[in-house]
PLY file of the C-alpha trace (Angstrom):
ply
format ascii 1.0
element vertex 489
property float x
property float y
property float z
element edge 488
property int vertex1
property int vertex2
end_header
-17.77 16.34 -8.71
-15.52 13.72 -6.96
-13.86 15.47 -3.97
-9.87 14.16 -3.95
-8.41 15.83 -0.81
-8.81 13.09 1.93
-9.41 16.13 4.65
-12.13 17.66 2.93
-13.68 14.24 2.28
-13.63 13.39 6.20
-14.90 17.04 7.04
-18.03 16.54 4.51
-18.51 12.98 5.84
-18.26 13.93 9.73
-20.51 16.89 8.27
-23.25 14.63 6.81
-23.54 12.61 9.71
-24.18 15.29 12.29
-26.48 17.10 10.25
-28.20 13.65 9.79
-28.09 13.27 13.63
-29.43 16.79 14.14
-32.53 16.36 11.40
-32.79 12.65 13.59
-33.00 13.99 16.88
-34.99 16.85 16.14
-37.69 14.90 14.47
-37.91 12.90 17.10
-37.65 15.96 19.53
-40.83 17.73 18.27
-42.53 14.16 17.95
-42.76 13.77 21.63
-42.78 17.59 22.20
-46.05 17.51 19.96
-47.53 14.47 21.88
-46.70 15.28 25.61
-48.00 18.43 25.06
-51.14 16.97 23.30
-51.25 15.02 26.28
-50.73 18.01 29.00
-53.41 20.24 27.80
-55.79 16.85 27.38
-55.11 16.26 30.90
-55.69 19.75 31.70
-58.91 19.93 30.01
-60.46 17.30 31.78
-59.22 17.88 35.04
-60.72 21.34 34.90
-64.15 20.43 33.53
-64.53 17.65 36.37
-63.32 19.78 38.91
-66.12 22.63 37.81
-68.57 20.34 37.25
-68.14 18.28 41.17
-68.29 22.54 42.67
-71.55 22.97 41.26
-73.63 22.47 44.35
-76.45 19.29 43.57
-80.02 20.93 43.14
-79.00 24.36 42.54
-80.89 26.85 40.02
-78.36 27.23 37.37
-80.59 29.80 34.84
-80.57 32.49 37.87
-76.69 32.46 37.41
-77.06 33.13 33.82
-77.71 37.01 34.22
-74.44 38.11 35.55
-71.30 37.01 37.62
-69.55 38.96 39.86
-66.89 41.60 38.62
-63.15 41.72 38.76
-60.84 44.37 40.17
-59.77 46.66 37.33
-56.76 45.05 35.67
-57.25 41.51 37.58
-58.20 39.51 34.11
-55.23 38.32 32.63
-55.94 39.06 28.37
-55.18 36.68 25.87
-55.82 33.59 28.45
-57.52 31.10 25.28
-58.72 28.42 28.38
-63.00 28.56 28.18
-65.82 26.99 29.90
-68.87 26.89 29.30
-71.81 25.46 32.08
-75.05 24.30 30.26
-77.92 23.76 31.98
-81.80 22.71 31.77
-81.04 20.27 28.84
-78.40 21.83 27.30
-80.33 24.92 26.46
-79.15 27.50 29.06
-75.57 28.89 28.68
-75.61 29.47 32.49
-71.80 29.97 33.50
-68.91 30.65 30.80
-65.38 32.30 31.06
-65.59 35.83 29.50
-64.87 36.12 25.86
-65.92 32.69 25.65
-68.16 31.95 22.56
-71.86 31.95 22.60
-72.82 28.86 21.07
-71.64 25.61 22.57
-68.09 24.41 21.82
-69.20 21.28 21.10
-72.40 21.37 19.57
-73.33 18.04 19.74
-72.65 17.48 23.24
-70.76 14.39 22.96
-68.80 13.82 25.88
-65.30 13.33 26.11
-62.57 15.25 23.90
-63.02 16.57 20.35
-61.97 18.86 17.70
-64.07 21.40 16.76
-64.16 24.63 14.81
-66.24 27.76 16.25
-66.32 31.17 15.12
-63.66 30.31 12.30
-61.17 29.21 15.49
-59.94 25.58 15.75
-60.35 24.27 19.64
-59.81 21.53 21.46
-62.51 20.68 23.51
-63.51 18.18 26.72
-67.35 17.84 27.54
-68.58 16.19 30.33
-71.99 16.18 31.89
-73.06 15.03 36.01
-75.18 11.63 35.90
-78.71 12.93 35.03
-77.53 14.82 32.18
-79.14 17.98 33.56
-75.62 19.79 33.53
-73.06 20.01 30.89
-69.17 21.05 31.39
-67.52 22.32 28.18
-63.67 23.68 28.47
-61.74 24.23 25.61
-58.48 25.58 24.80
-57.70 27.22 21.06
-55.38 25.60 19.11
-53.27 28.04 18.24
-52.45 28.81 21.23
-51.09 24.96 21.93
-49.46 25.00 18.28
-47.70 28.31 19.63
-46.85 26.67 22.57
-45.34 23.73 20.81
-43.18 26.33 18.60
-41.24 27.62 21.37
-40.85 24.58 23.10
-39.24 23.13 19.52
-37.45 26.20 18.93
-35.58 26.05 22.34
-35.51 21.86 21.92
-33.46 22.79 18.85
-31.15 25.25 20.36
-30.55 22.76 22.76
-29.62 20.17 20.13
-27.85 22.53 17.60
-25.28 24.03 20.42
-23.62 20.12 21.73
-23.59 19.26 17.63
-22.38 22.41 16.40
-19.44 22.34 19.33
-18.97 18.14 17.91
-18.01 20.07 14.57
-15.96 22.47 15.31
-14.12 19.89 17.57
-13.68 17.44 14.82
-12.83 19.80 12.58
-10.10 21.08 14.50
-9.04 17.32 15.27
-9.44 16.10 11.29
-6.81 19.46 11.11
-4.47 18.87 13.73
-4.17 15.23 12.48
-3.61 16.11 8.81
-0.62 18.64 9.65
2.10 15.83 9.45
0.85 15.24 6.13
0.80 18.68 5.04
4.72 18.41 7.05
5.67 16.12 4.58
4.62 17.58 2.04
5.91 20.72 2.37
9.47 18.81 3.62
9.38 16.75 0.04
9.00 19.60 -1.89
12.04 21.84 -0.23
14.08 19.03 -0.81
17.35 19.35 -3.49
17.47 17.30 -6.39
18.13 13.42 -6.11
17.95 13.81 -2.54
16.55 10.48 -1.99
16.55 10.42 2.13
13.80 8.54 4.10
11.16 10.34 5.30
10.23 10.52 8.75
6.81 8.47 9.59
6.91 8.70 13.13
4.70 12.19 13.39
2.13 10.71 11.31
-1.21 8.93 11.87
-0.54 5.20 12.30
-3.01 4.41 9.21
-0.51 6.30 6.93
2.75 5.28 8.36
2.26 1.79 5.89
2.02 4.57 2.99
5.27 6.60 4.18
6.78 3.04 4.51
6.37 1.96 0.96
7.03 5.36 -0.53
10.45 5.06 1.75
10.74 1.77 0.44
10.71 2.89 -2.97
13.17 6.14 -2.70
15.62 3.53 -1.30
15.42 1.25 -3.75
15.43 4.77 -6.56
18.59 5.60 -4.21
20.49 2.17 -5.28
19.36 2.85 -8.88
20.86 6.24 -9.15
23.86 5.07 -7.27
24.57 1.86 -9.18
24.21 4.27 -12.38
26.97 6.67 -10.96
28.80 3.94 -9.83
28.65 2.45 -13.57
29.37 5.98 -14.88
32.21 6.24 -12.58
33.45 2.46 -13.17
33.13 2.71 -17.12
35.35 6.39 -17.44
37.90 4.64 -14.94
38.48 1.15 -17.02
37.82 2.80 -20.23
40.07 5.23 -20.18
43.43 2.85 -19.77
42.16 0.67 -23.05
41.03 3.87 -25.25
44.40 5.36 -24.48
46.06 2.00 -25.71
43.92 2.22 -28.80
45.02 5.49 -29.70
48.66 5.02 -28.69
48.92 1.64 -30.96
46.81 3.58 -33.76
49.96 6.24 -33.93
52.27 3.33 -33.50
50.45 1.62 -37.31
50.29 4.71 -38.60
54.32 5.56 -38.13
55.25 2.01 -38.97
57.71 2.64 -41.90
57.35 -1.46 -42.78
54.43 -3.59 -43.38
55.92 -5.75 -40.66
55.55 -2.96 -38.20
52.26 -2.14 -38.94
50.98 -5.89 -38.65
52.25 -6.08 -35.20
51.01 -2.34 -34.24
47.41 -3.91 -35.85
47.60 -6.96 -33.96
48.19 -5.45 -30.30
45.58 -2.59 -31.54
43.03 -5.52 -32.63
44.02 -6.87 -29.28
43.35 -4.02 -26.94
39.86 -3.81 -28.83
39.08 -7.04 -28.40
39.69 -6.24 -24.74
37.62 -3.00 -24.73
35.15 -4.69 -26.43
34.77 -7.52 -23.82
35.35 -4.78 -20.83
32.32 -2.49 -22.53
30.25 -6.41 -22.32
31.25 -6.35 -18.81
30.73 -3.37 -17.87
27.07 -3.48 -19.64
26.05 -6.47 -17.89
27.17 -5.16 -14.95
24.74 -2.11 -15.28
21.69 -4.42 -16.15
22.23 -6.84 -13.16
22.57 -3.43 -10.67
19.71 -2.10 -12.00
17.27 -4.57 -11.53
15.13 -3.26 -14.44
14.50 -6.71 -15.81
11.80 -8.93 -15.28
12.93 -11.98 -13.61
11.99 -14.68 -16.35
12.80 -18.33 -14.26
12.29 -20.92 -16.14
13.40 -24.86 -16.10
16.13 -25.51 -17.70
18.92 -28.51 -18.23
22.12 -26.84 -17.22
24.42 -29.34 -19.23
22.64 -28.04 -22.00
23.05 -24.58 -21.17
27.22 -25.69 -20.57
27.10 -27.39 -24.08
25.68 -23.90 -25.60
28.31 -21.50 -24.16
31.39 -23.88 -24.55
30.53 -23.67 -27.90
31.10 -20.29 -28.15
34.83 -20.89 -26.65
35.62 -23.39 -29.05
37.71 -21.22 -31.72
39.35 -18.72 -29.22
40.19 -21.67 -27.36
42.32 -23.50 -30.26
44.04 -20.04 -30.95
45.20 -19.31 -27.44
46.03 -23.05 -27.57
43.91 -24.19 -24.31
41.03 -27.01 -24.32
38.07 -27.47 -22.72
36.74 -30.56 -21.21
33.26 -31.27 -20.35
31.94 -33.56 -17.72
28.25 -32.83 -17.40
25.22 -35.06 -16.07
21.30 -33.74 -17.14
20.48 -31.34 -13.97
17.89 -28.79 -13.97
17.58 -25.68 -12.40
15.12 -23.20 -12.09
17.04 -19.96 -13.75
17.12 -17.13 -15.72
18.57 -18.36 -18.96
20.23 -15.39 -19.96
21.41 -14.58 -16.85
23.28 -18.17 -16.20
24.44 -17.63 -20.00
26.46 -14.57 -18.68
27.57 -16.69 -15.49
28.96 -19.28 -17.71
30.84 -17.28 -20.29
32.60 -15.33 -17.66
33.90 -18.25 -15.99
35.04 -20.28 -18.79
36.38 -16.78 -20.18
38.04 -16.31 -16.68
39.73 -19.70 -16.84
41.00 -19.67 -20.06
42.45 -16.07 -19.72
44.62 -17.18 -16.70
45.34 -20.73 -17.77
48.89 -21.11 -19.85
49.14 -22.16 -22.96
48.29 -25.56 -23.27
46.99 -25.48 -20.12
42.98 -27.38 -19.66
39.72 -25.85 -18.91
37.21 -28.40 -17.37
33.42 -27.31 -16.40
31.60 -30.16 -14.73
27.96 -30.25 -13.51
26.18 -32.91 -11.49
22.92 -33.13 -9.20
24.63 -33.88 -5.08
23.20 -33.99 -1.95
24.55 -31.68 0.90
23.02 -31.42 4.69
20.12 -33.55 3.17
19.25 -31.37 0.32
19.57 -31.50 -3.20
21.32 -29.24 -4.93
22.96 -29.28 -8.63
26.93 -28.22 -8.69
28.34 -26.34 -11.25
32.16 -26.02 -11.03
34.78 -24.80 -13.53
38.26 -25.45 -12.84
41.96 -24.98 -14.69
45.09 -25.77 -14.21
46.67 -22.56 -14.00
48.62 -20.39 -11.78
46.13 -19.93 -9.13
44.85 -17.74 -6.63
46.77 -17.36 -3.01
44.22 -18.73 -0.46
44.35 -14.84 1.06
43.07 -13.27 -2.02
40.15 -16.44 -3.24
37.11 -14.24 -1.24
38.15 -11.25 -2.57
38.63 -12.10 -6.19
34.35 -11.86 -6.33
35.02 -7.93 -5.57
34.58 -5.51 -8.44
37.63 -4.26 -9.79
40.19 -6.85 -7.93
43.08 -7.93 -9.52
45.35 -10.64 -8.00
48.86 -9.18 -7.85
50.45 -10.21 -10.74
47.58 -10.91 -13.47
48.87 -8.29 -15.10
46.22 -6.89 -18.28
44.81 -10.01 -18.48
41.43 -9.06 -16.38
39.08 -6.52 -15.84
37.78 -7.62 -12.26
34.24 -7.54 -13.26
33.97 -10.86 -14.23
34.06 -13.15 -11.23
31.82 -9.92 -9.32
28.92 -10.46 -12.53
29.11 -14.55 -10.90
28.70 -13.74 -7.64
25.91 -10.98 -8.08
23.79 -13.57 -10.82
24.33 -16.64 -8.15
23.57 -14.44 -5.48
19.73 -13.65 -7.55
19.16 -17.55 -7.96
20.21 -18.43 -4.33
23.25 -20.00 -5.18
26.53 -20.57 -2.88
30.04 -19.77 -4.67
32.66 -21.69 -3.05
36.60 -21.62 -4.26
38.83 -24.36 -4.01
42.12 -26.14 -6.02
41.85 -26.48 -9.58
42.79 -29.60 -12.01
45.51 -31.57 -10.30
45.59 -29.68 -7.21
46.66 -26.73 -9.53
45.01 -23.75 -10.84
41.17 -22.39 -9.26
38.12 -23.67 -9.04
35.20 -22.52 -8.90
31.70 -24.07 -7.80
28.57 -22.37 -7.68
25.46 -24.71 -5.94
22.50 -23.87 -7.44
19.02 -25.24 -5.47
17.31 -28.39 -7.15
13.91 -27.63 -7.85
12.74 -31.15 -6.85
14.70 -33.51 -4.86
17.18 -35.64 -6.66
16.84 -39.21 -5.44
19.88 -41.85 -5.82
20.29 -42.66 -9.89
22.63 -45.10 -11.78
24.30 -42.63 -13.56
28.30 -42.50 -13.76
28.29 -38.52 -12.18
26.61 -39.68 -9.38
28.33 -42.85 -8.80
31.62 -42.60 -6.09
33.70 -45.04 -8.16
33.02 -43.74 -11.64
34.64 -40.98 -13.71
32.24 -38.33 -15.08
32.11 -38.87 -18.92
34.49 -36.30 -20.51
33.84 -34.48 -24.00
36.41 -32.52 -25.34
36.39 -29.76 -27.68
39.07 -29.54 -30.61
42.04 -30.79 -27.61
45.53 -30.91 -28.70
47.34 -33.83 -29.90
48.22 -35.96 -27.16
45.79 -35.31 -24.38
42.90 -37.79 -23.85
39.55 -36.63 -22.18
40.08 -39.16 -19.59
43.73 -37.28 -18.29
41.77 -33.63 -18.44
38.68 -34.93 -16.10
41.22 -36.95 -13.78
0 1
1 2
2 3
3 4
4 5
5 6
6 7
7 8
8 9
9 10
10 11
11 12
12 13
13 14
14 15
15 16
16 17
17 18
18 19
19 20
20 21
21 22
22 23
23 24
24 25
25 26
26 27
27 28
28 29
29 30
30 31
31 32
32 33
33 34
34 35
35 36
36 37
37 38
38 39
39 40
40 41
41 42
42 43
43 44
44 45
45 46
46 47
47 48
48 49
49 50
50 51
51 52
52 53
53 54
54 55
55 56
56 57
57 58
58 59
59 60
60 61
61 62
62 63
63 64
64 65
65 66
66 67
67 68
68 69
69 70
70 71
71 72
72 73
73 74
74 75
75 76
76 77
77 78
78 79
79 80
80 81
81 82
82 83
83 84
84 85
85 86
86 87
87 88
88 89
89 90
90 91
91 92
92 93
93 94
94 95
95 96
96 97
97 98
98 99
99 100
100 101
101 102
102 103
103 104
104 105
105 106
106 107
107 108
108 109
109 110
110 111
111 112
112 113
113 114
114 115
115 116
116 117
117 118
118 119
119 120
120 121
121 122
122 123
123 124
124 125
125 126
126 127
127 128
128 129
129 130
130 131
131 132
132 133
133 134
134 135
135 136
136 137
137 138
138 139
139 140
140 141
141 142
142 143
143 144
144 145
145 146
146 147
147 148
148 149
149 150
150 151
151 152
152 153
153 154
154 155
155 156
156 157
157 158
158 159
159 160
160 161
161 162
162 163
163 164
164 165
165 166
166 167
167 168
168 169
169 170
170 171
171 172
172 173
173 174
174 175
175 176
176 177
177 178
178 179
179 180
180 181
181 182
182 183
183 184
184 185
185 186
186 187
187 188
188 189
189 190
190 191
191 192
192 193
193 194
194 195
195 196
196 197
197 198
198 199
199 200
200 201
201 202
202 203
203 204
204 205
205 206
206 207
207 208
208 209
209 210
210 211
211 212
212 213
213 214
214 215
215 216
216 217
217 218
218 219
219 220
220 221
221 222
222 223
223 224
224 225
225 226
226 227
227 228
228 229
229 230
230 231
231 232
232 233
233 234
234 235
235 236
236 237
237 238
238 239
239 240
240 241
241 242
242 243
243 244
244 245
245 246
246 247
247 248
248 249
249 250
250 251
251 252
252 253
253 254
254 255
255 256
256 257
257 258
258 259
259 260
260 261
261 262
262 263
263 264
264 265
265 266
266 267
267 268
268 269
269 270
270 271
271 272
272 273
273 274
274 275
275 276
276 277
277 278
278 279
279 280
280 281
281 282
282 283
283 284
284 285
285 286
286 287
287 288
288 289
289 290
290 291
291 292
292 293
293 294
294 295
295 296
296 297
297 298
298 299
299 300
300 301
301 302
302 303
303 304
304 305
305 306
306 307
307 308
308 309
309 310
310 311
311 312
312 313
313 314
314 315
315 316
316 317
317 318
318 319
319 320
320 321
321 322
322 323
323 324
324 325
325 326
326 327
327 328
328 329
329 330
330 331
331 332
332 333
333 334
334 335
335 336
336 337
337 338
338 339
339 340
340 341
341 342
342 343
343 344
344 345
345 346
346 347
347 348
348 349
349 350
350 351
351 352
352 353
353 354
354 355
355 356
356 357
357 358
358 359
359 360
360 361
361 362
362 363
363 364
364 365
365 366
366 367
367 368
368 369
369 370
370 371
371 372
372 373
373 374
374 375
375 376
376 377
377 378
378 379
379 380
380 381
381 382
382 383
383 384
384 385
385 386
386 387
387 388
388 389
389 390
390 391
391 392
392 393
393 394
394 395
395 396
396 397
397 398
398 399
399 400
400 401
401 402
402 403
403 404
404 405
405 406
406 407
407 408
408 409
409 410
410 411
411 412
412 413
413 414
414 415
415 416
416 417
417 418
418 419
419 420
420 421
421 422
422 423
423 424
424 425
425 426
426 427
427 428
428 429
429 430
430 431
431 432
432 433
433 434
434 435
435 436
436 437
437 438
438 439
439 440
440 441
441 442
442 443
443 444
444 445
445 446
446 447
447 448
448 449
449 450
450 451
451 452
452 453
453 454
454 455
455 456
456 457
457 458
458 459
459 460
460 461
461 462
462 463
463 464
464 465
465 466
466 467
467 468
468 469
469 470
470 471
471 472
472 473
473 474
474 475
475 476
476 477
477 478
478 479
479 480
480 481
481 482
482 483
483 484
484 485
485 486
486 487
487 488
């Protein structure tokens, strides 16, 4: 089963590693424990059998020994002492000195000298035999094994007490530390779930470990950028009941106005201002709908390279018949420049500034949209600029015209104000500059967006780039009486 909580993880793995550790260290513990004290009662075997055997006086009669020893005080012999010797004399066939309770038969029977295992009387010993140089006189001291593997036992036993006590503190330490440090998660946690609803605040990462403050970052990163998206969509919700509300009431009011009409006059003009204020809805409800979709973000940016006179061609086109009725033209003075864009999105920048210019340009006034590739602070950069020849905008007001909802004093109905504010947001996505300037004949607006070249654009002979030639013009459906060349001068 795959453990998920990241504390419980880091408690098993600190847990593994010191019981690892432990199993380590006490392997190794009773490993030396078992050989140094292999070692200690080897050492003490032979040291006692040479010592006995160098205090047996030379030339003594050994066999007169072998009848009795003297006797202890009562209570003097120390029971359950497993050390034996044994003294063997004339040839190994005398037992003449042994330690009582020591066995009768030799305790190494074939008196091999040096140490050995051996098994006497159904009890394992370790035995050292050693004999003086003319092999009259033989030393045997053993020790039973048991007695060294008990030994060894308690020795291992308090080795591991030893080792469990420092390891078992480690735990309880790191368990209290693995704790302490989770709390600021289990802070946040707790803090994220009292929280009301669409309370999108940052959270605080200061408390918390420095490996999670990245986490906390993002996730803040994220609620702010949730924040803008629930704002935008009040904002929209709050924008659309605002400038909905004047053109729905005009809809109803000319609806009553048809409907009481007592002449078929009267109810053509009611219909025409009612088909008007829907045709004004209608483009606010566009607006207002792009608007939403470039706040929100939700898209997928789709760039692509793309010819922007072609792209100027496309949407003009669309202008072509409302253009004739309202009695305006449009002029078009366009070099091939591409630029790395969203299409759609540079669609909607177009059609809101031709629609812009032709809503504010009199009748019979001229629309011109120009593009060329230009070089500016040693960069190349392609120019889109629509211009008119209409009333204007007061110098005051030209920066603030890019605001939603801004009307220049005396536009009257003509405008929503979300227009020129859908330009600025879309150029503002492709790194374009919006700058504002005089329109055609030092009358009207002007607008110019620079868009970034995606390559440079070196020196061409073409006529848009050329200082003393006239961009071509192409006009569409103009009035009697103007020529393309006066609408580009």
């Amino acid at each position: 089963m795959k453990i998920r909580s990241l504390q419980a993880r880091m408690l098993c793995a600190f847990g593994l590693t010191i019981v690892l550790c432990w199993l380590i260290a006490l392997s190794v513990l009773v490993a030396y424990l078992s050989q140094s004290q292999s070692s200690v009662w080897d050492s003490k075997l032979r040291s006692f059998a040479t010592r006995i055997l160098l205090a047996i006086p030379a030339g003594s009669e050994l066999d007169d020994v072998s009848a009795g020893g003297l006797q202890l005080r009562p209570g003097a012999l120390v029971e359950g002492d497993a050390l034996a010797f044994q003294v063997w004399a004339q040839n190994r066939e005398v037992l003449a000195v042994h330690t009582p309770g020591a066995p009768a038969t030799p305790l190494r029977p074939d008196f091999g000298e040096g140490f050995s295992s051996t098994v006497v009387g159904g009890q394992a010993w370790r035995v050292y035999s050693i004999s003086d140089s003319t092999g009259s006189v033989y030393v045997q001291v053993g020790n039973l094994r048991s007695v060294v593997d008990a030994e060894l036992q308690r020795k291992a036993l308090v080795a591991m007490a030893i080792s469990t006590l420092p390891l078992a503190l480690m735990a309880l330490v790191m368990w209290r530390v693995v704790r302490r440090a989770l709390k600021p998660v289990a802070a946040v946690e707790a803090a994220l779930r009292g929280r009301r609803s669409f309370d999108l605040t940052p959270l605080q990462a200061a408390p918390l470990p420095t490996e999670l403050r990245p986490l906390v970052e993002a996730f803040n990163h994220l609620l702010g950028q949730l924040d803008q998206a629930v704002q935008s969509e009040r904002r929209f919700i709050g924008d659309a009941a605002h400038e909905l509300r004047t053109p729905l009431s005009a809809l109803q009011a000319q609806a009553e106005v048809a409907l009481r009409a007592e002449t078929l006059a009267g109810k053509d003009t009611a219909l025409v201002k009612l088909l008007a204020v829907a045709q004004r809805s209608t483009r606010l409800s566009e607006q207002l709908l792009d608007l939403a979709r470039l706040d929100a973000g939700v898209h997928a940016p789709q760039r692509a390279l793309a010819d922007l006179s072609e792209l100027i061609l496309h949407v003009t086109c669309e202008f072509e018949v409302s253009a004739e009725q309202r009695r305006r033209r449009i002029f078009l003075a366009t070099t091939p420049c591409h630029i790395e864009c969203d299409i759609d999105e540079i669609g909607i920048l177009l059609r809101n500034l031709i629609d812009n210019a032709l809503r504010y340009t009199h009748e019979g006034g001229q629309v011109q949209v120009r593009c060329e590739p230009v070089m500016e602070a040693g960069r190349p950069w392609v120019c889109l600029e629509v211009a008119d020849d209409g009333p204007g905008v007061p110098v005051a007001e030209q920066e603030a015209i890019f605001k939603r909802f801004h009307r220049v004093a005396g536009s009257g109905e003509r405008g929503s104000g979300i227009g020129l504010s859908l330009v600025a947001g879309i150029a503002g996505l492709h790194g374009a500059r919006i700058a504002t300037g005089p329109g055609l004949d030092e009358r009207g607006l002007g607008v110019r967006v620079m868009f970034p070249a995606p390559v440079p654009v070196g020196p061409a002979p073409t006529r848009a780039q050329s200082p003393s030639a006239e961009p071509p013009a192409v006009a569409l459906r103009p009035a009697p009486g103007v020529s393309g060349r006066q609408a580009a001068a």
